[in-house]
Biopython code that builds the backbone (N, CA, C, O; Angstrom):
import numpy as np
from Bio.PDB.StructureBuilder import StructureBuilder

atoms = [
    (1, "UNK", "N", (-217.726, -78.420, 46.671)),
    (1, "UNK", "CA", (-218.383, -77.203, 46.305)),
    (1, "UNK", "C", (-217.315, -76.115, 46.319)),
    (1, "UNK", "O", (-216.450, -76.027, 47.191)),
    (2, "UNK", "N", (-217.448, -75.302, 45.286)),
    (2, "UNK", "CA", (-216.337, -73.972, 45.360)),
    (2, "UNK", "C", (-217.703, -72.843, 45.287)),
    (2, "UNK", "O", (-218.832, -72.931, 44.804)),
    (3, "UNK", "N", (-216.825, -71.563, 46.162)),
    (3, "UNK", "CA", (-217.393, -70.913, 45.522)),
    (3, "UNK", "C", (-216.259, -69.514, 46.529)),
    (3, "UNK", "O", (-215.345, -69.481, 47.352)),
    (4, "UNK", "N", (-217.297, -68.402, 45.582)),
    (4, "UNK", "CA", (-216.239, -67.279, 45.800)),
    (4, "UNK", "C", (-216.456, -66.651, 47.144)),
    (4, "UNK", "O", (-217.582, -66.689, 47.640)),
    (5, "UNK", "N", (-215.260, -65.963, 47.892)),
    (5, "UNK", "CA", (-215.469, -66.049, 49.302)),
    (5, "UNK", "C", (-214.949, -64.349, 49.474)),
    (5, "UNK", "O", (-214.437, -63.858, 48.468)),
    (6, "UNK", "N", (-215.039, -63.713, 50.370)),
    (6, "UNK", "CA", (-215.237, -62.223, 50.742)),
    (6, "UNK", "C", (-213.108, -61.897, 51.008)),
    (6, "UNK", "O", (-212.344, -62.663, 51.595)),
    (7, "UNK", "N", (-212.867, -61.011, 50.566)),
    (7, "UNK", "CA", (-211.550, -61.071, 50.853)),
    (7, "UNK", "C", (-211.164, -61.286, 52.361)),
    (7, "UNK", "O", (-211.568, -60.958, 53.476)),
    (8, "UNK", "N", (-209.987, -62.145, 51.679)),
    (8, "UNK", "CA", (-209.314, -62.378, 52.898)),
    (8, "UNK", "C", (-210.044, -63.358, 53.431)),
    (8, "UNK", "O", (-209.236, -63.977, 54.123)),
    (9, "UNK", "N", (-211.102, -63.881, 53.528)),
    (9, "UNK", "CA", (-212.114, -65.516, 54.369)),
    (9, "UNK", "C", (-211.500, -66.707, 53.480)),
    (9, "UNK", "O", (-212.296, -67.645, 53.436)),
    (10, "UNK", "N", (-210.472, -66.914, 52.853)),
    (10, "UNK", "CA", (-210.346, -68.180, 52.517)),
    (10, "UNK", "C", (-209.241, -68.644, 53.518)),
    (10, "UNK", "O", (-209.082, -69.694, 54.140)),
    (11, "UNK", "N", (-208.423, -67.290, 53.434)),
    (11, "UNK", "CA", (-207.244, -68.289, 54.701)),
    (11, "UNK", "C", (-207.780, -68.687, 56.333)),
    (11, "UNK", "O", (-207.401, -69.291, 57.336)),
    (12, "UNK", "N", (-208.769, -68.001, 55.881)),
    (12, "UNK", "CA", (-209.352, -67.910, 57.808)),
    (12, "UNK", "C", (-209.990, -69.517, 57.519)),
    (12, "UNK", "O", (-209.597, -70.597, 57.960)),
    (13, "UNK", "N", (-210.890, -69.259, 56.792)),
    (13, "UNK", "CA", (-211.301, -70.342, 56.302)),
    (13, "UNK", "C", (-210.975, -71.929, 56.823)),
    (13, "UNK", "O", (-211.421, -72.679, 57.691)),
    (14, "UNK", "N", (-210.069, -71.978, 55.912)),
    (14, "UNK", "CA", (-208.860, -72.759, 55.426)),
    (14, "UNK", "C", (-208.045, -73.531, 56.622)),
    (14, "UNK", "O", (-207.771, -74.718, 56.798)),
    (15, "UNK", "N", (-207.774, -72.322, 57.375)),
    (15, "UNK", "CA", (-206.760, -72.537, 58.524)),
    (15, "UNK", "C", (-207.842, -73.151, 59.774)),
    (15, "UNK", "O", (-207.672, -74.045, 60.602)),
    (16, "UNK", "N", (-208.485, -72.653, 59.624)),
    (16, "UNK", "CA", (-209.755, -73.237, 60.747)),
    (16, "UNK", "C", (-210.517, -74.558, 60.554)),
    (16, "UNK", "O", (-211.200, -75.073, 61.439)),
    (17, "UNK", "N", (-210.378, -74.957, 59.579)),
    (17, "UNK", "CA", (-210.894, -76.373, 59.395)),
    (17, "UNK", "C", (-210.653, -76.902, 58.033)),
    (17, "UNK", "O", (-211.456, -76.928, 57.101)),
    (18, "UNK", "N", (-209.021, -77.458, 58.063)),
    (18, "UNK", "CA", (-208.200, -77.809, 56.968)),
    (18, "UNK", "C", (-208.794, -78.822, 56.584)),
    (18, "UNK", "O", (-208.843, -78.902, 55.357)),
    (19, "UNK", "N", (-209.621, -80.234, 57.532)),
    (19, "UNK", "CA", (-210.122, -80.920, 56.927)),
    (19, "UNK", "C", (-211.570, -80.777, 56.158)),
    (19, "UNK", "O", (-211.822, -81.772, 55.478)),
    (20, "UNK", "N", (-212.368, -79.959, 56.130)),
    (20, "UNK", "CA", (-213.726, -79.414, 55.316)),
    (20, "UNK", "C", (-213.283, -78.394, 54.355)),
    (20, "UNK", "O", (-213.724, -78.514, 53.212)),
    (21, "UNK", "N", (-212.473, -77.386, 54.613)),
    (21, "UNK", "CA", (-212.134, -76.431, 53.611)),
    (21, "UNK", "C", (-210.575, -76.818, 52.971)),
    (21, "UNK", "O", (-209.597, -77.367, 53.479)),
    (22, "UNK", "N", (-210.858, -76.218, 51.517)),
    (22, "UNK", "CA", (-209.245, -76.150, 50.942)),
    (22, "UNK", "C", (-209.506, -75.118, 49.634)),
    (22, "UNK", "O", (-210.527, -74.635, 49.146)),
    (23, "UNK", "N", (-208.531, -75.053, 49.414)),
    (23, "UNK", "CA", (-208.174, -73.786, 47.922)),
    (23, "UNK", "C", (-208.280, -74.411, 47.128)),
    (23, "UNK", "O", (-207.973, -75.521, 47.560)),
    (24, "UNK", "N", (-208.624, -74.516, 45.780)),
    (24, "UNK", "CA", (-209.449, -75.302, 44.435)),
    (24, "UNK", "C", (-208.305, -74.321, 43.944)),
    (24, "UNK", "O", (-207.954, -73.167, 44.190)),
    (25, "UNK", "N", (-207.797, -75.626, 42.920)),
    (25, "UNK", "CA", (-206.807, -75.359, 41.864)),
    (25, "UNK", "C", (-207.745, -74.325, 40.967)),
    (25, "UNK", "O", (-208.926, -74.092, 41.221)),
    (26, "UNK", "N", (-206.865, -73.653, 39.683)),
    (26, "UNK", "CA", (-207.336, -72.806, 38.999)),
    (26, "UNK", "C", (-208.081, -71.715, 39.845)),
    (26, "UNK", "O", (-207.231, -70.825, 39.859)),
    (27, "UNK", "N", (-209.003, -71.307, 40.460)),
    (27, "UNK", "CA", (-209.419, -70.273, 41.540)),
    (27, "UNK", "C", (-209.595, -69.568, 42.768)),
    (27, "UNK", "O", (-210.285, -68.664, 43.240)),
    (28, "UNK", "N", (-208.255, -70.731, 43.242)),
    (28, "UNK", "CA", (-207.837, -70.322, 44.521)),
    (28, "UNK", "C", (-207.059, -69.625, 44.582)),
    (28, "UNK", "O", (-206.905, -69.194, 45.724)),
    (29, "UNK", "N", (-206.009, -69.007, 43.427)),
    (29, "UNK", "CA", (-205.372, -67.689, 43.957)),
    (29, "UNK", "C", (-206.183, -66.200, 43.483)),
    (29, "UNK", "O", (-205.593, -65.132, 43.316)),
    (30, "UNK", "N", (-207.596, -66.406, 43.323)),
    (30, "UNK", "CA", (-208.719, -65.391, 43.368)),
    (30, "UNK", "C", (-208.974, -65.351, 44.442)),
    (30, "UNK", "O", (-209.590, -64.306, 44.652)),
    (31, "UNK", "N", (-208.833, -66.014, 45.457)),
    (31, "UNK", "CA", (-209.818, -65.919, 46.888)),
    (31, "UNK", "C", (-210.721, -67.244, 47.220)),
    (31, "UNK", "O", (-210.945, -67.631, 48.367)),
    (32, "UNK", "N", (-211.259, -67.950, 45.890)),
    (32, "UNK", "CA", (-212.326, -68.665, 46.081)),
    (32, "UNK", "C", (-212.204, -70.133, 47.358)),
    (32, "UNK", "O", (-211.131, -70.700, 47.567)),
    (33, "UNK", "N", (-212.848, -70.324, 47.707)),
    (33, "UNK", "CA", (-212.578, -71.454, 48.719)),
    (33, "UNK", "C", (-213.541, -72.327, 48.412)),
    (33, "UNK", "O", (-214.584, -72.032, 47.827)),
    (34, "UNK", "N", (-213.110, -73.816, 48.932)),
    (34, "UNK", "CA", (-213.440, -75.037, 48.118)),
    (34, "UNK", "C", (-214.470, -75.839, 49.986)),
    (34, "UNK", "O", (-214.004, -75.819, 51.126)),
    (35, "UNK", "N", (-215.263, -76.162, 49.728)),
    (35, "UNK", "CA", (-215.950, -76.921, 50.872)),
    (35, "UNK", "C", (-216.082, -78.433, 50.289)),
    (35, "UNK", "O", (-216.358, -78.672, 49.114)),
    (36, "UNK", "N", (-215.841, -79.431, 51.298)),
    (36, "UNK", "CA", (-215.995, -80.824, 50.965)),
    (36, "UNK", "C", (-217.545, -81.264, 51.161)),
    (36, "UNK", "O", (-218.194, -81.006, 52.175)),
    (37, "UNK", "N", (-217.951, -81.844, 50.231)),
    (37, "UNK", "CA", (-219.585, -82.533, 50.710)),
    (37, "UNK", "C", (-219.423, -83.903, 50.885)),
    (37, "UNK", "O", (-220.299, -84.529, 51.483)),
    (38, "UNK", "N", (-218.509, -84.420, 50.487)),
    (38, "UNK", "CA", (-218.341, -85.575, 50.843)),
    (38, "UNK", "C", (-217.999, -86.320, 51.941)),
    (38, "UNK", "O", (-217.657, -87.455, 51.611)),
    (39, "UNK", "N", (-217.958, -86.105, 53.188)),
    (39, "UNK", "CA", (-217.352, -86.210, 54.345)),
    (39, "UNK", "C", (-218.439, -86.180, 55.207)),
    (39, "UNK", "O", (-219.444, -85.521, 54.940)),
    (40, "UNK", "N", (-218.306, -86.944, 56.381)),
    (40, "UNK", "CA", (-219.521, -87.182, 57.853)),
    (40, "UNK", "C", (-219.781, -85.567, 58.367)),
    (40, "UNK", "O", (-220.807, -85.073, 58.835)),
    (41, "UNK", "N", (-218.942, -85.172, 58.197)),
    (41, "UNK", "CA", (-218.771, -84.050, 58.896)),
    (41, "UNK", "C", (-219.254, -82.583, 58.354)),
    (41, "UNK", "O", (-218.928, -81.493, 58.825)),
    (42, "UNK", "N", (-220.145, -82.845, 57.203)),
    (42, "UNK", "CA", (-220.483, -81.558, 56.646)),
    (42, "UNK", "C", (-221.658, -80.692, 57.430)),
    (42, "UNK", "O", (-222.737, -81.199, 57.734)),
    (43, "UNK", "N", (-221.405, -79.710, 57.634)),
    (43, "UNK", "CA", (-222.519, -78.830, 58.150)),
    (43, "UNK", "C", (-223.219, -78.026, 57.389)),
    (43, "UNK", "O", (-222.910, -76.872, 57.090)),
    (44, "UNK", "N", (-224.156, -78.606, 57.067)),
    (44, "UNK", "CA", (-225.362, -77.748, 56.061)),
    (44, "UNK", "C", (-225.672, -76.179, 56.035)),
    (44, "UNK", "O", (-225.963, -75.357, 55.166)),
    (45, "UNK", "N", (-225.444, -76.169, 57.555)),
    (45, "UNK", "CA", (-225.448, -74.453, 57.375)),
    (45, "UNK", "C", (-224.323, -73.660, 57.462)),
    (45, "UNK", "O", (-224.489, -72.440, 57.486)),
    (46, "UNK", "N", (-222.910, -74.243, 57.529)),
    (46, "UNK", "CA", (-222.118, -74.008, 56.822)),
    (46, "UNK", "C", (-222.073, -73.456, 55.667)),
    (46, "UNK", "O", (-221.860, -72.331, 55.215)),
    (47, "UNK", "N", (-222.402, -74.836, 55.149)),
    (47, "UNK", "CA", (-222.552, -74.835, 53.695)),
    (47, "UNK", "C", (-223.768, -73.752, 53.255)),
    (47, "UNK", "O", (-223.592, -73.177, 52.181)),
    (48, "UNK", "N", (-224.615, -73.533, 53.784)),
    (48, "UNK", "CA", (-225.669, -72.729, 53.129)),
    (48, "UNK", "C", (-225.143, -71.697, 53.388)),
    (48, "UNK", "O", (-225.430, -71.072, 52.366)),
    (49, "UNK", "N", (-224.277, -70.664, 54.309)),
    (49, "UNK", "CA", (-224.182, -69.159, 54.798)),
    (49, "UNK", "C", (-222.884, -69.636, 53.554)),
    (49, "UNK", "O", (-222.878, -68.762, 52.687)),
    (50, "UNK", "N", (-221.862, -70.703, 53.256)),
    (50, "UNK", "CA", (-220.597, -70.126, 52.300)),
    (50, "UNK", "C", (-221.471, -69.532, 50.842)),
    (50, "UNK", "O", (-221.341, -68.389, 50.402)),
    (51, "UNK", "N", (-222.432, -70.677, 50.201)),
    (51, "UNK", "CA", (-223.220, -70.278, 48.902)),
    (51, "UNK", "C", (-224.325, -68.559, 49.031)),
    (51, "UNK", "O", (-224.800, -67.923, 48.090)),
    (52, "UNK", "N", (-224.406, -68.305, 50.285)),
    (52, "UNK", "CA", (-225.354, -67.395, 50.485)),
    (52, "UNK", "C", (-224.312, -66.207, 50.289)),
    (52, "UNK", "O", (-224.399, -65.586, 49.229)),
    (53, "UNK", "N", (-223.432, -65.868, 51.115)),
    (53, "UNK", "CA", (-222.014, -64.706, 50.972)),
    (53, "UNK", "C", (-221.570, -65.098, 49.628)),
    (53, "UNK", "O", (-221.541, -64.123, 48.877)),
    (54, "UNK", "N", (-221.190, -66.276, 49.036)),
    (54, "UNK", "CA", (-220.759, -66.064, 47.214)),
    (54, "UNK", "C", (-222.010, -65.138, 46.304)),
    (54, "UNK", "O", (-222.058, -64.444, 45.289)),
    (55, "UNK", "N", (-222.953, -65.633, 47.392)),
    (55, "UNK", "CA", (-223.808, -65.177, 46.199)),
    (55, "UNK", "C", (-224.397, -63.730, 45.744)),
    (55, "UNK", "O", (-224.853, -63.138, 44.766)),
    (56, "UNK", "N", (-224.055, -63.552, 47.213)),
    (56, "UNK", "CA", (-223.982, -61.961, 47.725)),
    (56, "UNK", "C", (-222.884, -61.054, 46.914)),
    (56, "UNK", "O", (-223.093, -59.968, 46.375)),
    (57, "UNK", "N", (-221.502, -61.883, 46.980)),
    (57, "UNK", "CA", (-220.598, -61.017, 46.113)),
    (57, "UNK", "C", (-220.828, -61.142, 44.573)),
    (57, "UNK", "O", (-220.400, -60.163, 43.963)),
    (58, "UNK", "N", (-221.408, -62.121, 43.787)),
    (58, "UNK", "CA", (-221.901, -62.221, 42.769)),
    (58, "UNK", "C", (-223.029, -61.467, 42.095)),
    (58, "UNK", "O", (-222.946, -60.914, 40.998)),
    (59, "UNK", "N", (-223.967, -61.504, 42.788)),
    (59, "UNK", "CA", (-224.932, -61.430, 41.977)),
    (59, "UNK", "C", (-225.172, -59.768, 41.722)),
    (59, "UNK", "O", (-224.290, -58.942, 41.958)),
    (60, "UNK", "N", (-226.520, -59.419, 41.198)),
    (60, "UNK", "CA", (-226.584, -57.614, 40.728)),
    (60, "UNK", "C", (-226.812, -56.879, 42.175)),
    (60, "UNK", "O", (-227.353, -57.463, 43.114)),
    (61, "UNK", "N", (-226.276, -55.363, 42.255)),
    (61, "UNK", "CA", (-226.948, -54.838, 43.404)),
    (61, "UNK", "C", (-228.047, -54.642, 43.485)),
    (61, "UNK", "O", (-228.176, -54.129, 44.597)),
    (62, "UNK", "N", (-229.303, -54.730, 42.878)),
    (62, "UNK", "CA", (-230.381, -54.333, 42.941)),
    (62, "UNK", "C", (-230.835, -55.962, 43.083)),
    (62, "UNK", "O", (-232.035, -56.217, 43.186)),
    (63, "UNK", "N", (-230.166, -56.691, 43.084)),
    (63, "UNK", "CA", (-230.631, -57.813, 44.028)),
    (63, "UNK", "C", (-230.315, -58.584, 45.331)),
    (63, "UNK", "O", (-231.028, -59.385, 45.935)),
    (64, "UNK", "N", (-228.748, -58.030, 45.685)),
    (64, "UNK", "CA", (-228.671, -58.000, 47.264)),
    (64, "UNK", "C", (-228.957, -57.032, 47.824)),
    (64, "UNK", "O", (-228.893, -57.070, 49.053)),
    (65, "UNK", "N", (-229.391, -55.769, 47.155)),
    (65, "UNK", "CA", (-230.128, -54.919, 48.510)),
    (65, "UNK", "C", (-231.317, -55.152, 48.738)),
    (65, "UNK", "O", (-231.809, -54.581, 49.711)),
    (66, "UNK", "N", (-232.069, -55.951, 48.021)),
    (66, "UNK", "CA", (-233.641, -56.147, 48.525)),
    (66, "UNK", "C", (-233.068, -57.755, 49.480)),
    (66, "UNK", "O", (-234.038, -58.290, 50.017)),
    (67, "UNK", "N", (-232.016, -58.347, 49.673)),
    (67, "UNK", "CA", (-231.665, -59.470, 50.919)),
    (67, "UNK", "C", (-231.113, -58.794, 52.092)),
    (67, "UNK", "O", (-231.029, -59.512, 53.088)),
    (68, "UNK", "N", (-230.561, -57.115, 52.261)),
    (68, "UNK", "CA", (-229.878, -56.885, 53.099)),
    (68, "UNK", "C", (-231.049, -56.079, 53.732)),
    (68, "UNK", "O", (-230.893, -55.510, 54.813)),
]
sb = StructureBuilder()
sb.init_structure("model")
sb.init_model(0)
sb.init_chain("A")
sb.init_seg("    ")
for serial, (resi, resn, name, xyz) in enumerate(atoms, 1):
    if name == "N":
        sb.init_residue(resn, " ", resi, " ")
    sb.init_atom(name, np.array(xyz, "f"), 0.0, 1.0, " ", f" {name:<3s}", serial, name[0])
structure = sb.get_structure()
């Protein structure tokens, strides 16, 4: 799974759990950070708060201020 990450959270990221996270060719020198699903070790809510903050920086403001 990639997706886009808040400045500066990919190296934190990254550095904190080299084996679940890594930088995705083509959009990793944007920031974006890459999560593995393939592995024993995935944490779902991990994974749900990384897609929830991409989605936050993505989407319209008049639709993350009715989530904040």
């Amino acid at each position: 799974m990639i997706c886009k990450a808040p400045l500066g959270e990919q190296a934190a990221l990254v550095a904190s759990g080299p084996q679940q996270y890594f930088v995705p060719p083509y959009l990793g020198h944007r920031g974006w950070v890459g999560y593995w699903l393939d592995t024993d070790d995935v944490s779902w809510d991990d994974a749900a708060d990384l897609m929830t903050d991409a989605d936050l920086l993505t989407a319209p403001k008049v639709l993350t201020d009715r989530l904040r």
